[in-house]
C-alpha positions in Angstrom: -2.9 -8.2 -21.2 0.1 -8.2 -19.3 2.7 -10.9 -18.8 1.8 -11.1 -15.2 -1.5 -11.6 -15.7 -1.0 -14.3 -18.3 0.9 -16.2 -16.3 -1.9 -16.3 -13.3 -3.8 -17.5 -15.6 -2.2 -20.5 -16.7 -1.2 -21.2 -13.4 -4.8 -20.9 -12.3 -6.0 -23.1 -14.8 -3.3 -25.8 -14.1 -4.4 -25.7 -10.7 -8.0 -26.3 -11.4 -7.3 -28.7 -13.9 -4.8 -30.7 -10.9 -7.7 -30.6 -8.5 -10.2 -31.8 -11.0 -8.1 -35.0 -11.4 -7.2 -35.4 -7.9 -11.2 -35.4 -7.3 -11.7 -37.6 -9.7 -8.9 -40.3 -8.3 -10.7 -40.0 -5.0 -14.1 -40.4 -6.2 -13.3 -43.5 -8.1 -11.1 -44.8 -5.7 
């Protein structure tokens, strides 16, 4: 796997874990 690719990754899962919390703010909000 190349460094490139890694690093999508993680930012793809920071991402998703971001809007995971921003939906649960708004939901409980």
């Amino acid at each position: 796997m190349s460094a490139a690719c890694k690093r999508i990754m993680v930012i793809h899962a920071v991402a998703a874990r971001a809007a995971s919390v921003k939906l649960l703010k708004e939901a409980t909000a």
